[in-house]
C-alpha positions as CSV (number, residue, x, y, z in Angstrom):
1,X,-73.1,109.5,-157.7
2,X,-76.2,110.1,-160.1
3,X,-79.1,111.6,-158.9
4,X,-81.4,108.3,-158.7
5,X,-84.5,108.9,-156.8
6,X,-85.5,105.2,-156.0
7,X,-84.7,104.6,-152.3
8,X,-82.5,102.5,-150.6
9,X,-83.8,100.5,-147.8
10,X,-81.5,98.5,-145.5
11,X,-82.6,95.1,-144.1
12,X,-81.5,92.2,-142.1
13,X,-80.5,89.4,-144.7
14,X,-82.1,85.9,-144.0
15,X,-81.8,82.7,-144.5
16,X,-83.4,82.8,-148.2
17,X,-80.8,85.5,-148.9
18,X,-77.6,83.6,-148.2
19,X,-77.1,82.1,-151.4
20,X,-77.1,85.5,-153.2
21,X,-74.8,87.0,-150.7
22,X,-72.5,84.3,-151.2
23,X,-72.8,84.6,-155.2
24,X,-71.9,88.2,-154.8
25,X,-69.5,87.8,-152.5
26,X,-67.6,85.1,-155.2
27,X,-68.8,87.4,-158.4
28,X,-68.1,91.0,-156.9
29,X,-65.6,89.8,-153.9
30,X,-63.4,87.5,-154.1
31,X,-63.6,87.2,-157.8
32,X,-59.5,85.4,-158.6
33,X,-59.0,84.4,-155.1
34,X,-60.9,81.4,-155.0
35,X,-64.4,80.7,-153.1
36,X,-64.6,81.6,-149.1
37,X,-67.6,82.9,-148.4
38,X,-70.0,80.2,-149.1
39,X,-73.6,79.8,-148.7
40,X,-72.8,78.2,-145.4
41,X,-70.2,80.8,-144.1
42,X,-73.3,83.5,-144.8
43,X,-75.8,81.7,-142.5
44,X,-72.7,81.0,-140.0
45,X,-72.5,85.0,-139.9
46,X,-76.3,85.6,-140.4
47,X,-77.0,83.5,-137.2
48,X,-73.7,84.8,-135.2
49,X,-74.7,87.3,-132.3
50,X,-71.8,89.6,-132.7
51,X,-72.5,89.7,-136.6
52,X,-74.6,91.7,-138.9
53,X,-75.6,91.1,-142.1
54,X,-78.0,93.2,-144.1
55,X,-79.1,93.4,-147.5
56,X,-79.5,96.8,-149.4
57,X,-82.8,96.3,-151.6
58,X,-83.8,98.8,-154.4
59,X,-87.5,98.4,-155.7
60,X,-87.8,94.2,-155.6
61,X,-83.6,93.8,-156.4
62,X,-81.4,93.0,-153.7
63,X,-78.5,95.8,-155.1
64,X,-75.9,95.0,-152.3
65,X,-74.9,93.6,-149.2
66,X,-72.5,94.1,-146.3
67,X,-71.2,91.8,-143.3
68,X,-70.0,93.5,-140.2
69,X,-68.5,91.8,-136.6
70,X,-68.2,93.2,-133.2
71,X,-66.0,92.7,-130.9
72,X,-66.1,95.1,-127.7
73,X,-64.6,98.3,-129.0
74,X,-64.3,97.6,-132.8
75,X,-65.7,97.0,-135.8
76,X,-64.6,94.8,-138.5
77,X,-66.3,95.2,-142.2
78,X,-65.8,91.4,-143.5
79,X,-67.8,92.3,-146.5
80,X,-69.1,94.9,-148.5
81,X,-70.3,94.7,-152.4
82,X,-73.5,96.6,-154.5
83,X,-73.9,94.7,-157.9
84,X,-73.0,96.5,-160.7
85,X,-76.2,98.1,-162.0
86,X,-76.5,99.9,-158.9
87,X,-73.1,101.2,-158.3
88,X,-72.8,105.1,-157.9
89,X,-76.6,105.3,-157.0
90,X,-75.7,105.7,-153.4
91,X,-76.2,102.0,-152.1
92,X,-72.8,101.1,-150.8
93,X,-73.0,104.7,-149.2
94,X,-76.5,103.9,-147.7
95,X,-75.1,100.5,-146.6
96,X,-71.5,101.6,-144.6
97,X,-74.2,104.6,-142.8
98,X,-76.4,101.8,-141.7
99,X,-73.4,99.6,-140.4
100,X,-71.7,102.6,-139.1
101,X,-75.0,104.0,-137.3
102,X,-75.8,100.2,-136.2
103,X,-71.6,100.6,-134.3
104,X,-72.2,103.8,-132.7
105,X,-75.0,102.5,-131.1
106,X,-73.3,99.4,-129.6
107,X,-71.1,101.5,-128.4
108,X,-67.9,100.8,-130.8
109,X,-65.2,103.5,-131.1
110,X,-64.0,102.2,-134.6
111,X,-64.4,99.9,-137.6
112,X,-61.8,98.4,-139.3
113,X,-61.6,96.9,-143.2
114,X,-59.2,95.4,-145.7
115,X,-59.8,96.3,-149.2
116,X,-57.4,94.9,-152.3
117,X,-54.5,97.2,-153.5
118,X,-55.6,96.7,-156.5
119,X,-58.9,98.3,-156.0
120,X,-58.5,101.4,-156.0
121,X,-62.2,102.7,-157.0
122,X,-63.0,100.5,-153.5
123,X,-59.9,101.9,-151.5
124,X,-60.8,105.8,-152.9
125,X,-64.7,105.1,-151.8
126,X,-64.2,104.3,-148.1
127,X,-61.4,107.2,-148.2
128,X,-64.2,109.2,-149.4
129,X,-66.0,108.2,-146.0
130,X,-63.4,108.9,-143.5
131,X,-61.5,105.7,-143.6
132,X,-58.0,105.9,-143.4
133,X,-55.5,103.7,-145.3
134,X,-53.3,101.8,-142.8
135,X,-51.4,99.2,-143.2
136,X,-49.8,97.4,-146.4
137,X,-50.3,93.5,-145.8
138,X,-48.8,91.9,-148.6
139,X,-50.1,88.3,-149.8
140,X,-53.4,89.0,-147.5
141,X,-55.8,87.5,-150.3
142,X,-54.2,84.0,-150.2
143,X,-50.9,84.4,-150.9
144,X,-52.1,85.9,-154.2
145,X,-53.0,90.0,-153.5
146,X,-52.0,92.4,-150.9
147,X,-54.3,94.2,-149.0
148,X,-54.5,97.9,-147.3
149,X,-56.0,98.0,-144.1
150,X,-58.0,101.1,-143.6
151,X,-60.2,102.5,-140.7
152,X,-62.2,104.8,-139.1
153,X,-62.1,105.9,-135.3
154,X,-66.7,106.9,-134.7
155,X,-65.3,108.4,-130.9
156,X,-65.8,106.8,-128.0
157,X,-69.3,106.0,-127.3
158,X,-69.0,104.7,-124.7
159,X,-68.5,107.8,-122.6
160,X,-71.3,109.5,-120.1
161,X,-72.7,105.8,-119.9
162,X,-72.9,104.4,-115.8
């Protein structure tokens, strides 16, 4: 990571960011797989009570995005991309510690991903934050591209609340 002093500030996505998530998501994401996560499927997830989405801005630029749901006791991280310009500034760092902070305090003992085999600089990065790799799921991605699951157990929360 370079030493980049512009700061990165985490925010609730809206509706006039859906669009760009969903570009990202087809650009950075899902890039050869075909298109899922659509403009629509954003604002499904944006209005969804047991979803967050939040943008990572930088100055004006909206530098990357994640999509988390949460189900009593778990996490999953749908999404996660930080346009290119941006990567190894700390953004996609700043945006799992958000997510991750946002977990622990609903009271969620672990979060669970899939990330492509074939992306390793994407399966070494969450490695890098204590996710473990799990998992081997073969034709995950549409028949087309096997996936690793990975995870990481944030304790039980849950405990000393009445």
């Amino acid at each position: 990571m370079s030493l980049d002093p512009t700061p990165t500030t985490i925010r609730f996505a809206t509706r006039s960011d859906a669009l760009a998530i969903a570009v990202m998501s087809r650009d950075l994401i899902e890039k050869g797989l075909g298109w899922s996560w659509t403009k629509e499927r954003v604002m499904r997830s944006i209005r969804h009570p047991d979803s967050n989405v939040v943008v990572a801005m930088r100055d004006a630029d909206r530098a990357g995005f994640g999509i988390m749901k949460y189900d009593e006791d778990e996490a999953h991280l749908l999404l996660l991309a930080v346009q290119p310009g941006f990567l190894r500034r700390g953004v996609g760092s700043a945006l799992v510690e958000w997510l991750e902070q946002s977990a622990r305090v609903a009271g969620i003992a672990r979060i669970s991903l899939e990330a492509r085999y074939s992306n390793v600089d994407a399966r070494n990065f969450y490695s890098r934050l204590g996710y473990s790799q799990g998992e081997l799921l073969p034709g995950y991605y549409g028949g087309r591209e096997a996936s690793v699951r990975m995870a990481k157990e944030l304790g039980s929360s849950r405990q000393g609340i009445a």
